[in-house]
C-alpha positions in Angstrom: 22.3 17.7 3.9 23.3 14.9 5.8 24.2 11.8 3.4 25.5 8.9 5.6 27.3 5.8 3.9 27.1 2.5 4.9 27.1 -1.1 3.6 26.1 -4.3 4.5 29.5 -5.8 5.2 32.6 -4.8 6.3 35.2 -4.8 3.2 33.3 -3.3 0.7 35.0 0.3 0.4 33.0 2.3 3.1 36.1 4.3 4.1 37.5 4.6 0.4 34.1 6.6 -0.3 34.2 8.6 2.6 37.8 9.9 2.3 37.7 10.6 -1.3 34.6 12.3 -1.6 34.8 14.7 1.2 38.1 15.5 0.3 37.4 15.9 -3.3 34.2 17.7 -2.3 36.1 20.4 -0.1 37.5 21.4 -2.9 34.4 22.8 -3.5 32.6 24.3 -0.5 32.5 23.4 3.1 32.6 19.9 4.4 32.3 17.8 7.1 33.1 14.2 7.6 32.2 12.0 10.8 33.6 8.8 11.3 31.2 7.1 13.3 32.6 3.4 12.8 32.9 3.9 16.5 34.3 0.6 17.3 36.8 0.8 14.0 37.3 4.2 13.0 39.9 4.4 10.4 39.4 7.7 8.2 42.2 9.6 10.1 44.5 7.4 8.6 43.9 8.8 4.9 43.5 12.7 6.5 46.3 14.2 7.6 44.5 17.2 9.0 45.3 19.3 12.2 43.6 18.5 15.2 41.7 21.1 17.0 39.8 19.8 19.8 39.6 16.4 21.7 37.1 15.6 24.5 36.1 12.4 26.5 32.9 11.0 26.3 30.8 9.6 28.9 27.2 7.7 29.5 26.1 7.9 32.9 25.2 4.8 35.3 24.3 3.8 38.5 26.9 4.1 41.4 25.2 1.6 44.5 25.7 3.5 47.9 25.8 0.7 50.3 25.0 2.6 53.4 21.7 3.9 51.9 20.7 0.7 50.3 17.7 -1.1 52.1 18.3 -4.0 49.9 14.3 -3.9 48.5 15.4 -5.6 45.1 13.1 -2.9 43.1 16.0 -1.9 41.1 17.0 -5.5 39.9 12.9 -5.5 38.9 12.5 -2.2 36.9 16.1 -2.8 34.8 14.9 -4.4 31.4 18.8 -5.3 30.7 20.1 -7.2 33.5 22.5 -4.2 34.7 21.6 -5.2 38.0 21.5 -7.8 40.0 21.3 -8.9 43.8 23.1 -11.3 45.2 22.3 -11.9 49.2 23.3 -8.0 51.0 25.4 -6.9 47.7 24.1 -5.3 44.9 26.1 -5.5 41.8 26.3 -3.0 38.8 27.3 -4.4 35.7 28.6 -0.8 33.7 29.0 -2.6 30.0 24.8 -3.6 29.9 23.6 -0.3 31.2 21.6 1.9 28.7 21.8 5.2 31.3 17.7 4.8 31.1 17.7 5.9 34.7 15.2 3.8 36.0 16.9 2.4 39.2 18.7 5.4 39.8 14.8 7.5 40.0 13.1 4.6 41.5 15.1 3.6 44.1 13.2 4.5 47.2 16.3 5.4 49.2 18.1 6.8 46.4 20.8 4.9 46.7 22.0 4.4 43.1 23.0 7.9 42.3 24.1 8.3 38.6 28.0 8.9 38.3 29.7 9.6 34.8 31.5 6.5 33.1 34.3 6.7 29.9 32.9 5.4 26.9 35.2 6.9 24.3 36.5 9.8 22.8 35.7 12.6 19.8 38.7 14.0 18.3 38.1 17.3 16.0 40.4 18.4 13.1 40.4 20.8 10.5 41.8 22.4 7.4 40.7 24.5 4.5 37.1 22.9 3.2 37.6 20.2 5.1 36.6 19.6 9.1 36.8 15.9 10.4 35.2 14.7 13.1 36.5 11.0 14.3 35.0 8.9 17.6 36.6 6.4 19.5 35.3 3.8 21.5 37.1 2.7 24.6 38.6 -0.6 24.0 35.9 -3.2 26.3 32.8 -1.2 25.7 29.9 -3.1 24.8 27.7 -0.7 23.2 28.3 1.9 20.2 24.5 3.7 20.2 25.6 6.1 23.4 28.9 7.1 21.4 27.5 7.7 18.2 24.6 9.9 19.4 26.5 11.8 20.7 28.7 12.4 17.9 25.6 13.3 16.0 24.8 15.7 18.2 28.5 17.2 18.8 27.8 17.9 14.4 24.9 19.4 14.7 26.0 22.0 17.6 28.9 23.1 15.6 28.6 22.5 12.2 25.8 24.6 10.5 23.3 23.7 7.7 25.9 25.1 5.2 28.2 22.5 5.2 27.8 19.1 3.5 27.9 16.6 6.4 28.7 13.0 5.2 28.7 10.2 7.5 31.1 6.9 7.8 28.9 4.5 9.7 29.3 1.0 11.0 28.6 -2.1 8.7 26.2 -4.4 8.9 22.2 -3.6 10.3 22.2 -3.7 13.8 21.7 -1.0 16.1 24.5 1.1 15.8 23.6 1.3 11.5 20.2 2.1 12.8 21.6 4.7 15.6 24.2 6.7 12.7 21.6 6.7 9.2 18.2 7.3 11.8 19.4 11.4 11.3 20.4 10.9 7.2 18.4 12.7 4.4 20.1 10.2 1.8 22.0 6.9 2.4 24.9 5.4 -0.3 25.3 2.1 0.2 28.5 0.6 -1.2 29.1 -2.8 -2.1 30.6 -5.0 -4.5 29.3 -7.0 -7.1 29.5 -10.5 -5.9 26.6 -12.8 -4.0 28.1 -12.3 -0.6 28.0 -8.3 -1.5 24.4 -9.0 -3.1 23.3 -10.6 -0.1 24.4 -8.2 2.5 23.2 -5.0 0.7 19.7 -6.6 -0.2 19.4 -6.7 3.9 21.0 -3.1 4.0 18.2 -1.9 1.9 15.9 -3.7 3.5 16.4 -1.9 6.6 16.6 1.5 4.7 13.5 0.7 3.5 12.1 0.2 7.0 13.4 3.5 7.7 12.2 5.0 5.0 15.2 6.6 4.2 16.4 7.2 0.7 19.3 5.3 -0.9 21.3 4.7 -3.6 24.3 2.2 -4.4 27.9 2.9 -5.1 29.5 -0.2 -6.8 33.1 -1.1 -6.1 35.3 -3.6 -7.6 32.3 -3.5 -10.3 34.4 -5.5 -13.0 34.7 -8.7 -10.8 31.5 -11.0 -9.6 28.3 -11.0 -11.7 25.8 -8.5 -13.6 23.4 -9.8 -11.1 23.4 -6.9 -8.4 22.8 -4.3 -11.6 20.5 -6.6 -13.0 18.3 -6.4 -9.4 18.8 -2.9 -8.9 16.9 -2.0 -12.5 14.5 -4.1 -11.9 13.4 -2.6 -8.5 14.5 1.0 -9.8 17.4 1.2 -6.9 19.7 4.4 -8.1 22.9 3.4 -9.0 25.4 6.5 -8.3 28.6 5.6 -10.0 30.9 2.5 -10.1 34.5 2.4 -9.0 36.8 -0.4 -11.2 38.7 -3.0 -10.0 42.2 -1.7 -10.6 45.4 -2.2 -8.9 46.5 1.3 -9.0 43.5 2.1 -6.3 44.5 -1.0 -4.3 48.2 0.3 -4.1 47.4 3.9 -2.9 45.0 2.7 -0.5 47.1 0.5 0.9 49.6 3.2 1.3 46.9 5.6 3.0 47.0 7.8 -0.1 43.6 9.5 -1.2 42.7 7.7 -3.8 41.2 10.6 -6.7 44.8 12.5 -6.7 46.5 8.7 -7.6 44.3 7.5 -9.9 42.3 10.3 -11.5 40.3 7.8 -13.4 38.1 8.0 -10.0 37.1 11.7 -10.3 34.4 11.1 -12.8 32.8 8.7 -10.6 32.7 11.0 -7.3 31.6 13.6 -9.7 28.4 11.3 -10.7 28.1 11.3 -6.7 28.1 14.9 -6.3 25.6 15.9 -9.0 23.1 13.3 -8.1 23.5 14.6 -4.4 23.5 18.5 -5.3 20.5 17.3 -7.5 18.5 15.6 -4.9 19.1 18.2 -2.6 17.5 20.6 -4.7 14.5 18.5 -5.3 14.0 18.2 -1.7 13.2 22.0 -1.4 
């Protein structure tokens, strides 16, 4: 199953989550976490796992070969993202708007935009025991995540099989690359915190999960500061809430120190064991 977590904000405890329960879940059976916060990735810095593999990452884009160019303008025309533009006998190519759709490239009459690989990033592989870690990189000036992250999705799914729980660290917020990193999920935790800024910014998180008709549940963190409000919503729209996560400053401490939380403070094993079940129990009732 592939459970991806996500929240409407930054801050909220997205890589807390992540960390703790794959590492508490290896000690189970076989798992995988991605950290597809492409832009931020941070999870390596709780894991101190082995690496194994690292590749570059490209996208492909359009390389203009002067001497072929008959200077026709089509490609400037057919690009829907302004990657291209002419300006008097020089056609210029700007690399951070393309979206690799290929369309100057295959209809340039004289073929004179032939598609040449460009960096965006890099995927970084590590593993130990139960645990496998999969971490992406964007290269620092990159505009765009989606490329990056889809193919981290698909790096998973060509070496991971169906037998491993995969969970995903995905980018805050709802824009596109929240829609490019849950679009693949069977279930979605959204974590937040119980205050109106967190309120606000998961009740547009589930918005969107609800136009993706993707299943979802909510992880509270910090749930002894802010309001009753957010639980108070949640049972009134019958939202699942997994498990809270208290406001204490023994977490704060060992996060801070890039310390796994659950062997610190064990008072945060029961609530990635509520996790777990309600997962394992989902699962099954998917079948």
């Amino acid at each position: 199953m592939k459970i991806a977590i996500a929240s409407g904000k930054g801050g909220t405890g997205k890589t807390l989550l992540a960390t703790n329960l794959a590492s508490y879940w290896s000690e189970r059976q076989s798992v995988v976490l991605t950290d597809i916060d492409v832009e931020e990735p941070n999870d390596a810095l709780f894991l101190q796992l082995p690496k194994i593999a690292q590749e570059e990452r490209f996208k492909f884009i359009p390389s203009w070969d002067s001497t072929r160019c008959t200077l026709c303008g089509q490609c400037q025309e057919v690009c829907n993202y302004h990657a291209i533009i002419q300006l008097g006998t020089e056609i210029m190519v700007f690399d951070e708007l393309c979206h690799s759709c290929y369309a100057c490239s295959e209809l340039c009459p004289a073929k004179a935009l032939p598609m040449v690989p460009h960096k965006i990033g890099e995927l970084t592989h590590y593993h130990h025991a139960n645990l496998s870690f999969v971490e992406s990189r964007l290269e620092i000036g990159e505009e765009q995540a989606v490329p990056l992250i889809a193919q981290t999705h698909r790096y998973v799914d060509d070496h991971f099989s169906k037998d491993h729980v995969q969970l995903f660290d995905c980018p805050p917020g709802t824009s596109c690359p929240v829609i490019e990193a849950t679009k693949h999920a069977d279930f979605v935790i959204l974590i937040t915190e119980p205050t109106p800024f967190g309120e606000h910014d998961v009740k547009l998180a589930m918005q969107t999960m609800h136009q993706m008709n993707k299943p979802f549940g909510l992880v509270i963190n910090r749930a002894d500061v802010g309001n009753s409000d957010l639980l108070a919503y949640c049972k009134a729209n019958t939202i699942p809430v997994l498990a809270t996560i208290p406001f204490d400053r023994h977490i704060a401490e060992a996060y801070a120190q890039g310390l796994l939380v659950y062997e610190q403070v064990p008072a945060v094993k029961p609530a990635l064991d509520q996790i777990i079940d309600f997962l394992q129990a989902f699962a099954i009732n998917q079948k």
